[in-house]
C-alpha positions in Angstrom: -4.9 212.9 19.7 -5.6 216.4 19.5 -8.3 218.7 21.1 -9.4 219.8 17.2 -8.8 216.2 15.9 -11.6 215.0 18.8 -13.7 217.7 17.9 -13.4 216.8 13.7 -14.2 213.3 14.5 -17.2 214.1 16.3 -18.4 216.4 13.8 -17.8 213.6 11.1 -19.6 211.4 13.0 -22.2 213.6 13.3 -22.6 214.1 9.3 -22.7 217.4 9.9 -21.1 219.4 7.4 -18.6 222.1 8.6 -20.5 224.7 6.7 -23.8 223.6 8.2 -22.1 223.9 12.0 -20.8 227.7 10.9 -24.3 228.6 10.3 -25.9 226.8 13.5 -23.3 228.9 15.3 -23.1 231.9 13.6 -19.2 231.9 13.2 -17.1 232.2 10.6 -16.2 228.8 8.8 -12.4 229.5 9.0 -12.9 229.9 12.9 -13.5 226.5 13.0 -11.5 225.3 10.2 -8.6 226.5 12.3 -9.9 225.1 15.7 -10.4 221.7 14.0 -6.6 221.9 12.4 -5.2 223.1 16.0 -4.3 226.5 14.9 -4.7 228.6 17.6 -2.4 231.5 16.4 -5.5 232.7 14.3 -7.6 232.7 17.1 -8.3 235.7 19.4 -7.5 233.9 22.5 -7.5 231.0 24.9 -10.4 231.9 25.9 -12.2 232.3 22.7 -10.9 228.9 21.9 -12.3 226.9 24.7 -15.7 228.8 24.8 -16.0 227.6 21.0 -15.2 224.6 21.6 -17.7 224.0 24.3 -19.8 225.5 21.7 -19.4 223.0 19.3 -19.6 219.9 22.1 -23.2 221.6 23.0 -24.4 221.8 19.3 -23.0 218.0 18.4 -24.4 216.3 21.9 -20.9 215.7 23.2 -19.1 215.7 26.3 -16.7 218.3 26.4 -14.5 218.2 29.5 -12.1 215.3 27.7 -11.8 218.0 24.8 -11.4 220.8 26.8 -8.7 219.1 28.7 -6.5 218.7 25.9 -7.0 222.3 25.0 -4.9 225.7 26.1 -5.6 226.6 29.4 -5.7 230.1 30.7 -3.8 231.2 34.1 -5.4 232.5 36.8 -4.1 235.1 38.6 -2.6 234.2 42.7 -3.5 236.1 45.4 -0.8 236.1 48.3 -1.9 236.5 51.8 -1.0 239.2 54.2 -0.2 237.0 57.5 0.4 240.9 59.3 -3.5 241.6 58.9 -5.4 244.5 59.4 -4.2 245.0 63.0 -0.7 246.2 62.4 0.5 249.2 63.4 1.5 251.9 61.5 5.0 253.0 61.3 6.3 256.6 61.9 9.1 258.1 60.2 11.7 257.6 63.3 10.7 253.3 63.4 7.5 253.7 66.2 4.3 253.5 66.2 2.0 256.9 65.3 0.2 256.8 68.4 3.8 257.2 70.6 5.3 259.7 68.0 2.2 262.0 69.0 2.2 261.8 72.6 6.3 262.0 72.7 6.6 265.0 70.3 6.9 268.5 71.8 5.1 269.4 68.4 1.5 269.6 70.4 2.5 272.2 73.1 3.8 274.3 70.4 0.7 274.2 68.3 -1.2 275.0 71.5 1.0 278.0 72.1 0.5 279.0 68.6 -3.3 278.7 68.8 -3.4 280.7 71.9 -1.6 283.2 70.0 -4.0 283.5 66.8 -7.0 284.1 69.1 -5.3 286.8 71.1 -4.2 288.5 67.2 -8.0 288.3 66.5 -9.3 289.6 69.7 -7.2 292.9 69.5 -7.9 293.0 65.7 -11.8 292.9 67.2 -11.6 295.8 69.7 -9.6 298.3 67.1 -12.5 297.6 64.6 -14.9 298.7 67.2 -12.8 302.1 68.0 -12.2 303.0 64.1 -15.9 304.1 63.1 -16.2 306.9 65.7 -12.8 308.5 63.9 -14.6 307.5 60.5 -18.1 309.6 61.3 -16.6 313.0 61.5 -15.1 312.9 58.1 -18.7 312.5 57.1 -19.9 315.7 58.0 -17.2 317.6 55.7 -19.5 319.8 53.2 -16.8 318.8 50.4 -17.9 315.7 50.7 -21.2 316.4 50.3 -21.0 318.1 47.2 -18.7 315.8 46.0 -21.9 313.2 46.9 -24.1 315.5 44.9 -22.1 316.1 41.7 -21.9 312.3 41.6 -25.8 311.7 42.0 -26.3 314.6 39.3 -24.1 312.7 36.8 -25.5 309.5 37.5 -28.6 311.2 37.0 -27.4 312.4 33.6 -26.4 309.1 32.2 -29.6 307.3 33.5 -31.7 310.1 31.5 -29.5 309.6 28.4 -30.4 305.8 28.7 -33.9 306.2 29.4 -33.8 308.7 25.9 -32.4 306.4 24.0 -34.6 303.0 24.9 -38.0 303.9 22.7 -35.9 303.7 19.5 -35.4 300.3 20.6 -38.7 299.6 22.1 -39.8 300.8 19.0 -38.2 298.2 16.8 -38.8 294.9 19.3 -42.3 296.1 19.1 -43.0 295.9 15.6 -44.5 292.6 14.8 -42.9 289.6 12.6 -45.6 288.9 9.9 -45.1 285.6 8.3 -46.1 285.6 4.8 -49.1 282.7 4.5 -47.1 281.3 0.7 -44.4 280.0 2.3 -46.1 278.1 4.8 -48.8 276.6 2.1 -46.3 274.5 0.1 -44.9 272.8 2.8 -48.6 272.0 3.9 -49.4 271.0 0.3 -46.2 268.9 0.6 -46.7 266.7 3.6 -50.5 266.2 2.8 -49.4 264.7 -0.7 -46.9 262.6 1.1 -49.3 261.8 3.2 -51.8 260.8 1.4 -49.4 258.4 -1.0 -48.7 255.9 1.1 -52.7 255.2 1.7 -53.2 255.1 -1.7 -51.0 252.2 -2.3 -52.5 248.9 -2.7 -52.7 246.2 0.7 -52.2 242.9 0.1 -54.1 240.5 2.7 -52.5 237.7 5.0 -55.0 235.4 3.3 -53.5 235.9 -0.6 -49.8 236.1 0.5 -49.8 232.3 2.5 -52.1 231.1 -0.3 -49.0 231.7 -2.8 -47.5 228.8 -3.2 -44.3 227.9 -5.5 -45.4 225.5 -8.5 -43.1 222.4 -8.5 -39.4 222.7 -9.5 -39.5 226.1 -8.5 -35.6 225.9 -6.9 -33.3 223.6 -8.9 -29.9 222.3 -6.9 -26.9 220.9 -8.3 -23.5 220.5 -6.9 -20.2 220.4 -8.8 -18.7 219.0 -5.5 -19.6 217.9 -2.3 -22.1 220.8 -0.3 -25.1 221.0 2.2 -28.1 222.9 1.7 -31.0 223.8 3.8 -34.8 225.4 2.5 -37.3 226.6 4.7 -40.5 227.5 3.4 -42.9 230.2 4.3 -43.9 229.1 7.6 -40.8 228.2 9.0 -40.6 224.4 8.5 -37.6 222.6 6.6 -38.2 220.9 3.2 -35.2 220.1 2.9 -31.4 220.0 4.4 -28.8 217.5 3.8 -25.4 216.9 2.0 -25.7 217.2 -1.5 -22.9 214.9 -3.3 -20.8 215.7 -6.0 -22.9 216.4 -9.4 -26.5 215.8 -8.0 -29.5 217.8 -8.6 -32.2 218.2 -6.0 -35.8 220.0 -6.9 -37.5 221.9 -4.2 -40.8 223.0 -4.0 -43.2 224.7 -1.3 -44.6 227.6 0.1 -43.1 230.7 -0.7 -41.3 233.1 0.1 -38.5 230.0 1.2 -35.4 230.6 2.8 -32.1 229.0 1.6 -29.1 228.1 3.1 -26.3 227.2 1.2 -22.8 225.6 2.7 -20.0 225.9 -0.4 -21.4 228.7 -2.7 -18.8 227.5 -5.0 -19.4 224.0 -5.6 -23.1 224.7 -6.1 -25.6 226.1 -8.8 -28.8 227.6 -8.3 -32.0 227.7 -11.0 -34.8 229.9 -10.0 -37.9 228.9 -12.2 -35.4 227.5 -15.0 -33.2 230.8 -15.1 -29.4 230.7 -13.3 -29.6 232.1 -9.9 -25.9 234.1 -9.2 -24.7 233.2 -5.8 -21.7 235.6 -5.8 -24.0 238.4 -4.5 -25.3 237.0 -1.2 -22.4 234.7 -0.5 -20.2 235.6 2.6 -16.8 233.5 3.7 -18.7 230.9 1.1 -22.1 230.7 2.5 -24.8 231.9 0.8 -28.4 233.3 1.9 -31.1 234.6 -0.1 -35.1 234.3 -0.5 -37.3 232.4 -3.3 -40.3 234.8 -3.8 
């Protein structure tokens, strides 16, 4: 015996209908046609496939582990142990150890040498830098210079004058102020006061005339071609009816409306809403229908 032929029979023994346990847990009906049949190849994965099957031992008050031992399993993944540990030591490139390799190398008395080196490099570099101005400060007593200097600060002077000549054009124009002519704001005013005001002038219902409607009798008419299951809820929640409906018989409901129904085969089923057909095609999905009796 299979893990879906355990699971059917419990569900059969359950009178539950297979369209009634799609609903309760809000998966497709050819899900579990296919867990119940074995047919795992339609199934995401194995872990999909045990999860709803626990699923389905939690909704039918059954014990799962004999179930889910005759379902896939998943691997886990092995984790091998280092037996080195964290306390080895780390290789160099010539086979030893990196603490030896650095004391046996010649390659730190080099890089002292070369250090010692640098410093002396940036020490001489230091003392011609303090030499080099003195030579620098005659050459800035050279009359060419200065009127070089001065020609330079009279053009700069030139081009800033220019500038400040041509900003008031400008200022002028940034100046001016942005008038914003008073029509084109009024409509839109106009237009969100009316839209405004349409909503309040719709008509409230109260709580009190909305509970107190109630469906006159016969108001939802059942009858099944073939075997189906059907649930209606009424207003406040509580169910007026659920069962299997056999093959042609016709069930009236009444009670408070609005009343939600829940149909299991759509297609074996016809629905008469105060004496007129009721089209189940349009709220039907994977054969399950769902609609509202107002």
């Amino acid at each position: 015996m299979t893990g879906g032929s355990m699971l059917k029979a419990a569900r059969q023994a359950s009178g539950m209908h297979i369209a009634a346990l799609a609903v309760a847990l809000k998966v497709p009906v050819n899900k579990l046609e296919a867990l119940e049949a074995d047919n795992y190849a339609v199934l995401p994965d194995t872990v999909f496939v045990r999860a709803l099957a626990s699923s389905v031992c939690r909704t039918l008050k059954v014990d799962a582990a004999p179930i889910l031992a005759l379902l896939p399993k998943s691997e886990s993944p092995h984790l091998k142990a280092d037996s080195a540990g964290l306390n080895a030591p780390v290789k160099g490139r010539g086979g030893t150890s990196s603490t030896s390799f650095a004391s046996s190398s010649p390659f730190s008395a080099s890089t002292s040498r070369s250090v010692t080196v640098v410093v002396l490099a940036l020490l001489a570099g230091a003392l011609a830098l303090m030499y080099f101005p003195r030579s620098s400060d005659g050459s800035a007593d050279d009359p060419s210079s200065v009127g070089v200097g001065s020609q330079a600060s009279v053009a700069g002077g030139g081009v800033s004058s220019v500038g400040v000549g041509a900003a008031p054009p400008s200022m002028q124009i940034a100046s001016e102020p942005v008038v914003v002519s008073d029509p084109l704001v009024a409509p839109s005013v106009e237009t969100l006061s009316s839209s405004a005001a349409s909503p309040a002038s719709a008509p409230v219902v109260s709580s009190s005339e909305v509970s107190s409607a109630v469906a006159p009798a016969g108001v939802l008419l059942l009858r099944a071609r073939s075997e189906s299951w059907v649930q209606v809820k009424d207003s406040s929640g509580a169910v007026v009816l659920q069962r299997n409906l056999a093959a042609a018989e016709t069930v009236s409901v009444s009670g408070a409306v609005p009343m939600s129904v829940v149909i299991g085969r759509a297609d074996a089923t016809e629905v008469f809403v105060r004496g007129k057909p009721f089209e189940l095609a349009a709220v039907s999905r994977e054969n399950v229908a769902r609609f509202e009796v107002k």
